[in-house]
C-alpha positions in Angstrom: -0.7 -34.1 -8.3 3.1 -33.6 -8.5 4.2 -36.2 -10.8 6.2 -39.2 -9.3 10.1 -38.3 -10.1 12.8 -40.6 -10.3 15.8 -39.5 -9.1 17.2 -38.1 -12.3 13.7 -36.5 -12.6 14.1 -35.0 -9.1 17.2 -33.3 -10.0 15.6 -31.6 -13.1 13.7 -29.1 -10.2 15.9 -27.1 -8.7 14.0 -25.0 -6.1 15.7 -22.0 -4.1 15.4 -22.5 -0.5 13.8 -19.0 0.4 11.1 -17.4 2.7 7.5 -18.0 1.5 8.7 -21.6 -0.5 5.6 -23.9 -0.1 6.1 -26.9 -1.4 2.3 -29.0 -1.5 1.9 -30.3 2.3 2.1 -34.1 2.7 -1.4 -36.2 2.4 -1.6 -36.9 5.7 -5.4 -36.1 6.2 -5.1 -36.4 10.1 -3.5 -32.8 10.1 -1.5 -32.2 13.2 -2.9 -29.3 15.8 -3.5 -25.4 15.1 -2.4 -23.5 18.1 -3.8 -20.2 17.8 -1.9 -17.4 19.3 -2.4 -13.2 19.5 -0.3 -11.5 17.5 1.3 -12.1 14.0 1.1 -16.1 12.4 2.3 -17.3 9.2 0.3 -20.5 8.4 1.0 -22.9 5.9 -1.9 -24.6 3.5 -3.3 -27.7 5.0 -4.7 -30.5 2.5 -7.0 -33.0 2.6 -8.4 -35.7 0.0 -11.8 -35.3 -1.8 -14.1 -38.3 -0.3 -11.9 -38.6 2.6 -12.6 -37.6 6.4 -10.5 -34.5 7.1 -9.7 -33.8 10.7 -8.2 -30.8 12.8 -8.0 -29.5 16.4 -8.1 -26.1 16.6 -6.3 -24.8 19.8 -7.6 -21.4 20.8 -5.0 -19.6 22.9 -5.5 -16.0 22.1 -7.3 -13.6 23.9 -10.3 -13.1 22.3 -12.9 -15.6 20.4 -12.4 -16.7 16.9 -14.2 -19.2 14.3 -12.7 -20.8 10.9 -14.8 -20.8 7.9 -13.7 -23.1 5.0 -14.1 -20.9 1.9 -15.7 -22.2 -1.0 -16.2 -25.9 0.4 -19.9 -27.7 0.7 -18.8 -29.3 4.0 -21.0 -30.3 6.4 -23.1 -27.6 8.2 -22.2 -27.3 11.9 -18.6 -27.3 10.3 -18.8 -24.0 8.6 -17.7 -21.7 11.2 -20.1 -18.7 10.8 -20.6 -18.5 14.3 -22.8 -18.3 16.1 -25.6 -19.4 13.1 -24.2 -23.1 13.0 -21.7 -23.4 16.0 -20.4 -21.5 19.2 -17.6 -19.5 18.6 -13.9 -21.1 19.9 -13.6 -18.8 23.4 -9.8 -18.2 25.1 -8.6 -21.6 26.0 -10.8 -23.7 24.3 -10.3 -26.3 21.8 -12.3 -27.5 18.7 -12.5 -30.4 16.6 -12.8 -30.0 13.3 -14.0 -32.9 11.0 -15.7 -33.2 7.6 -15.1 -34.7 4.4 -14.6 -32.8 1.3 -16.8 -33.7 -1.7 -14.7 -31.6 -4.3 -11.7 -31.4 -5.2 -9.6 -27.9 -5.4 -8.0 -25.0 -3.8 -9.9 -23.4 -1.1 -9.5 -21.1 1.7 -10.2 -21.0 5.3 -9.8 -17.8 7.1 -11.0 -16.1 10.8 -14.8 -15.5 10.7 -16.1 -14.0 14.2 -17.7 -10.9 13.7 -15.8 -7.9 14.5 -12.9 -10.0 14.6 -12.2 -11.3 11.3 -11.0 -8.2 9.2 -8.0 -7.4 12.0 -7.3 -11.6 12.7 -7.0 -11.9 9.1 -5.2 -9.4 8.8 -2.5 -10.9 11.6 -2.1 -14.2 9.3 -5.6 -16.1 10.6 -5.8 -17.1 7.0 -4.6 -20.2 4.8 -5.3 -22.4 1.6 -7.0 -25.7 1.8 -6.1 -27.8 -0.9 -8.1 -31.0 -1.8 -6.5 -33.2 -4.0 -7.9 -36.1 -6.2 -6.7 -39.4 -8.0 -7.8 -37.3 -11.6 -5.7 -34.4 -11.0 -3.2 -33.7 -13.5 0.4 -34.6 -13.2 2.5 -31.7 -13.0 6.3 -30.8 -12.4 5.6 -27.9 -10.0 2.5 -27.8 -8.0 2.8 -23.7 -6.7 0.8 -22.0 -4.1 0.8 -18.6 -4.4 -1.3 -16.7 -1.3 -1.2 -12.9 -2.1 -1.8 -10.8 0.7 -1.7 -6.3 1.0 -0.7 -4.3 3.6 -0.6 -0.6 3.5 1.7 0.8 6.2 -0.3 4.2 6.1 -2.2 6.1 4.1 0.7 7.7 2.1 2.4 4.7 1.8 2.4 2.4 -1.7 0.4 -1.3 -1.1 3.0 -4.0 0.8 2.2 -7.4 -0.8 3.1 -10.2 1.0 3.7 -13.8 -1.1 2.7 -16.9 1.2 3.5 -14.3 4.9 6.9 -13.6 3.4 7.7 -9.9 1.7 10.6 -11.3 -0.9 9.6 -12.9 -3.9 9.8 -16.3 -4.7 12.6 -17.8 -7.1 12.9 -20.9 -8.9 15.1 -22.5 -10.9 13.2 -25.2 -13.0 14.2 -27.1 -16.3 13.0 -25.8 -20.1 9.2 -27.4 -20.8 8.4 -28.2 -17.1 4.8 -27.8 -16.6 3.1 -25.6 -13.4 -0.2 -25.5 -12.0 -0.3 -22.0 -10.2 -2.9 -22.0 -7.4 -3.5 -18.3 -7.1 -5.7 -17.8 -3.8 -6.0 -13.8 -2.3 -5.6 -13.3 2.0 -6.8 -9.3 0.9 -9.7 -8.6 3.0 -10.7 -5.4 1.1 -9.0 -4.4 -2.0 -9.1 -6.2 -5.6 -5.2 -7.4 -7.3 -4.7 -8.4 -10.8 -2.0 -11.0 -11.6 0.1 -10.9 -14.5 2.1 -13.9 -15.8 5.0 -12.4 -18.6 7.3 -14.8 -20.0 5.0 -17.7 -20.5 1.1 -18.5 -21.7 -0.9 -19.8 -18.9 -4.7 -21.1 -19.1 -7.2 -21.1 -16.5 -8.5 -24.3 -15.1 -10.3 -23.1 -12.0 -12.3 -20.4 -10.5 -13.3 -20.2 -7.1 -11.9 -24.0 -6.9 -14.2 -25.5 -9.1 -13.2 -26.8 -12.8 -14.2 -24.4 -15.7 -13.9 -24.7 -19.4 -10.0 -24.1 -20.6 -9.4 -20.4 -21.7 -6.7 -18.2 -22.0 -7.1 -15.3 -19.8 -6.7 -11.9 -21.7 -3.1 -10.2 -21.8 -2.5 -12.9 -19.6 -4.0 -11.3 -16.2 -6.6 -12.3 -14.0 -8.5 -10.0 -12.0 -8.1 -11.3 -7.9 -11.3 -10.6 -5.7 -10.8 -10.6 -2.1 -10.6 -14.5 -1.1 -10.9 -15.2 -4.7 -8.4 -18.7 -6.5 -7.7 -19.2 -10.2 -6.3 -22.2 -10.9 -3.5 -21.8 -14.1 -1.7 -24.4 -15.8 1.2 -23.2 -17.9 4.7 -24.7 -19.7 7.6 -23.2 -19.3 9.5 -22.1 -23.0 11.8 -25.3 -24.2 14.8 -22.7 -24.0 17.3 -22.6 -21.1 17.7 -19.0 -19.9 14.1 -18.0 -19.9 12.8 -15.9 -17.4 9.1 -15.7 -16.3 7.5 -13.1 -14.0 4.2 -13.1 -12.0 3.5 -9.8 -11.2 0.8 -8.3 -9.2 -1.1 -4.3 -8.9 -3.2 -3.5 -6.1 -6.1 -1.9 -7.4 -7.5 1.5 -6.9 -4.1 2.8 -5.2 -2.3 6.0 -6.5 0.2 3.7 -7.6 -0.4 0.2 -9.2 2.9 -0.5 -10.6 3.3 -3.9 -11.0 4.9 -6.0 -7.7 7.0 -8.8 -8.8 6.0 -11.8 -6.5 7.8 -14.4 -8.3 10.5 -15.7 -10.8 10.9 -18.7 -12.6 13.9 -19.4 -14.6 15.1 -22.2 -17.1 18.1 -24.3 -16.5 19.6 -27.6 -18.1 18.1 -29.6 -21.1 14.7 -29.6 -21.9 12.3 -32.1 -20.9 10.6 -34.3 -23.1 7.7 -32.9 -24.8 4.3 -33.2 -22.8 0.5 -33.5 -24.6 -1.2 -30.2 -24.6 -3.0 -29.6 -21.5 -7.0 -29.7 -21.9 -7.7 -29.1 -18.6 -9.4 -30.2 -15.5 -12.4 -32.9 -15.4 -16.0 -30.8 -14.8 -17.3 -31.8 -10.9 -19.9 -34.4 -11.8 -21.5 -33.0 -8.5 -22.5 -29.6 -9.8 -25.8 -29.4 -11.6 -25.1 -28.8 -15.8 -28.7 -26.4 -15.9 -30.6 -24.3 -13.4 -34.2 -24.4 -13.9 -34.9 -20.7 -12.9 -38.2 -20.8 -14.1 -38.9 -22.5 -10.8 -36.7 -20.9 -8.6 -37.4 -19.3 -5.4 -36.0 -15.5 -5.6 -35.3 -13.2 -2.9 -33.4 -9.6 -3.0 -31.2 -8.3 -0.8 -30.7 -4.1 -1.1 -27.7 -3.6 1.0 -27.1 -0.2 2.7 -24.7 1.3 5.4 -25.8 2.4 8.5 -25.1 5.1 10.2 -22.8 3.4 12.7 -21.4 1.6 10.0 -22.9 -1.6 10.1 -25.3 -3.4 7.3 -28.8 -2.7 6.6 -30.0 -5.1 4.3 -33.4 -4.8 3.5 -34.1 -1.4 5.7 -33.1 -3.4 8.4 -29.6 -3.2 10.5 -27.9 -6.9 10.0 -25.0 -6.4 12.5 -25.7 -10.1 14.1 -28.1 -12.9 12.2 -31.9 -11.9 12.0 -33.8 -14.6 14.3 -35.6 -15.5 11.0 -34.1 -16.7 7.8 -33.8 -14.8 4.4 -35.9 -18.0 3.1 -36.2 -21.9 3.7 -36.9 -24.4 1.1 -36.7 -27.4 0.7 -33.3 -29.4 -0.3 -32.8 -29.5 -4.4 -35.2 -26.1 -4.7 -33.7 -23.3 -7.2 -32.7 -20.1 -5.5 -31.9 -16.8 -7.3 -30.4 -14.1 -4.8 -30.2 -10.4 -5.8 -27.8 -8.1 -4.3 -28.8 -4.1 -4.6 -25.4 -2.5 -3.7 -26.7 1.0 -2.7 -23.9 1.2 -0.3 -21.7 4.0 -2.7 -18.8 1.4 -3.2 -18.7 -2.2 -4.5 -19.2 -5.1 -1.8 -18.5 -9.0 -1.8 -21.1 -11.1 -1.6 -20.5 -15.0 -0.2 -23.6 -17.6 0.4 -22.4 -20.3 2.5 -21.9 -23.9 1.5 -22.9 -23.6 -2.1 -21.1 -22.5 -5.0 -23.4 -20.0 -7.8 -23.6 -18.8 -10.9 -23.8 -15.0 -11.6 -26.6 -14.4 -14.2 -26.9 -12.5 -17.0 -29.3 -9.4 -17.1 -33.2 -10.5 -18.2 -32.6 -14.4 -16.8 -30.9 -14.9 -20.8 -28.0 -16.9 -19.4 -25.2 -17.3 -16.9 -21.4 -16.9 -16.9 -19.5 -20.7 -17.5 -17.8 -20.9 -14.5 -19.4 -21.6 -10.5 -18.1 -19.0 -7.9 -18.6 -18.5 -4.4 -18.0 -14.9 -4.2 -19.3 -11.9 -6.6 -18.8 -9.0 -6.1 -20.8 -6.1 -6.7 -20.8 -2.6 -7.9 -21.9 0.3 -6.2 -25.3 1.2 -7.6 -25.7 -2.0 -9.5 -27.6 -4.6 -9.4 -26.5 -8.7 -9.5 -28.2 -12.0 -9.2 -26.8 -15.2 -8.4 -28.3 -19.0 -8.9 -27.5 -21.8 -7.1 -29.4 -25.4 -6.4 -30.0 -25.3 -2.5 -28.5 -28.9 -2.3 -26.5 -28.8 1.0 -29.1 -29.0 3.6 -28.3 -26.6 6.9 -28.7 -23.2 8.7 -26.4 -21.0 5.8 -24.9 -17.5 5.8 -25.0 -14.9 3.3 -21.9 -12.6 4.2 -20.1 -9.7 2.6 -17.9 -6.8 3.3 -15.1 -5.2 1.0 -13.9 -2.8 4.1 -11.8 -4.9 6.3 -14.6 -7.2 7.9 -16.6 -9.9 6.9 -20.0 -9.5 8.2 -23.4 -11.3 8.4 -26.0 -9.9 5.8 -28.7 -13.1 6.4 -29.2 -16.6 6.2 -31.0 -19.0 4.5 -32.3 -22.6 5.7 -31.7 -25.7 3.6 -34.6 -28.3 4.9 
């Protein structure tokens, strides 16, 4: 939460009044309607409240179908939007209600997710964070979405990044020792970022919207996955006249000089000192082991097709098998392997549930959940999760401009 300022406390932020400025939307969890339209949209992050019924009609006026799917959040299944495994897609003229209640708190992501669709409607702006707040969160001076999105004009042409729709970089004006949380959250559909914060020393709080033990990322940079969120908490230095960068590269381009997406500078006196941040409470909803001694295990060896479609497991996966990937029972183990024989790394996203990526030989797991891995070409990844959110559940990927259905699996 942004903490409550009095009015002499108000005045110590000084924000410029610029293109791409989102201040945290209002609590309202009754969020007012989304009119869909063709052609370029600029949305701005909705939020709800963790425990707390969050509802939204979706107006469908383009010309085509669409679904939402809420990245990264164990909602309820017919909510999930990978049509047409747990709902009907929204046709032309239709509207939908969307309703569920979030049980964690964090930044999310929901984004277009109808099959061919969803790399292109994406790409025209169909995209926007979800944040979930909750009466533990920290108090901070500057609560700072950041949604990092790459164009490339043409194929000679360097990587456009856009900052929250706009192409000129933030700027803000703040007093010496205010504290940030910096909600880091990528709208890239196929290439990786890394994010670079020079001029201050950040720690991160939250991957993939769930807590994760403190730590300083190295050389202060963060690798950004497609539809990937850090959470970082930082001070600004107790001088006035400091100035801090965030910088991004697009990875794998001929050029990846760094893209300044943002400036912060210091102004005024310095506020008072603040206790060290020792970040975020863990979710008390996550499980602290996986027994994978008696989880059910299934691998998926992914492939292109010659049309360019999926093959996952010899078989072409353009649409959802009839049958799923597995069904167990509600609290069973799963361990999913992904075989990327595809010649390039791929993303890899099981529906409402959040993993962990395991080591090699079963001898531990990284300390942080996820909902997205992705994987290298020619190598081999497993993921385990506690099948504890009962529904009909997708396993996408893609890392080419489209999102596409790999399998499901069938929570009982």
């Amino acid at each position: 939460m942004v903490r409550n300022l009095s009015p002499t406390r108000r005045s110590l932020l000084i924000a410029s009044v610029a293109a791409g400025l989102w201040p945290l939307p209002s609590p309202a969890q009754d969020a007012p309607d989304l009119v869909l339209r063709d052609g370029p949209l600029i949305l701005p992050p909705f939020k709800g409240r963790r425990g707390e019924p969050f509802r939204l009609r979706v107006k469908n006026e383009k010309t085509e179908p669409t679904a939402l799917h809420w990245r990264g959040l164990r909602l309820r299944n017919d909510m999930d939007g990978a049509a047409p495994l747990t709902q009907k897609p929204i046709a032309p003229g239709e509207t939908f209600e969307i309703v569920f209640t979030p049980p964690d708190a964090g930044s999310f992501l929901c984004h277009a997710n109808w099959r061919e669709n969803s790399g292109r409607q994406i790409a025209d702006g169909l995209i926007f964070p979800f944040i979930v707040e909750d009466d533990k969160d920290p108090s901070v001076d500057l609560d700072l979405i950041c949604l990092l999105q790459d164009k490339v004009l043409n194929e000679k042409s360097a990587p456009h990044v856009l900052i929250n729709g706009s192409d000129q970089p933030l700027a803000y004006d703040l007093r010496p020792g205010s504290r940030l949380r910096l909600r880091l959250i990528s709208a890239s559909t196929q290439r990786m970022m890394s994010v670079s914060l020079d001029g201050a020393r950040s720690f991160v709080a939250a991957i993939d919207g769930q807590p994760c033990g403190l730590f300083e990322p190295e050389r202060q940079t963060v690798p950004l996955a497609p539809a990937q969120r850090y959470d970082l908490f930082f001070d600004l230095p107790r001088e006035a006249g400091q100035k801090i960068a965030l910088n991004v590269r697009v990875l794998g381009q001929e050029t990846d000089k760094p893209i300044t997406i943002a400036t912060l500078q210091t102004i005024g006196e310095a506020l008072n000192a603040q206790e060290p941040f020792t970040g975020l409470p863990p979710n008390p909803l996550l499980p602290e082991k996986i027994a994978l001694q008696r989880a059910t295990r299934r691998d998926l060896t992914l492939e292109r097709a010659a049309n360019g479609g999926w093959r996952v497991n010899g078989v072409a996966a353009d649409i959802f098998a009839p049958t799923p990937l597995l069904s167990v029972k509600k609290g069973t183990p799963i361990v999913l392997g992904f075989i990327n024989k595809t010649g390039r790394p791929q993303l890899l996203h099981p529906h409402g549930h959040v993993m962990r990526h395991i080591h090699l030989y079963d001898d531990g797991w990284d300390p942080y959940w996820r909902d997205t891995i992705i994987v290298p070409e020619g190598r081999t990844m497993r993921v385990a999760f506690v099948a504890d959110n009962p529904g009909r559940w997708a396993i996408s990927g893609g890392l080419d401009g489209r999102d596409g259905p790999l399998a499901w699996f069938e929570v009982t």
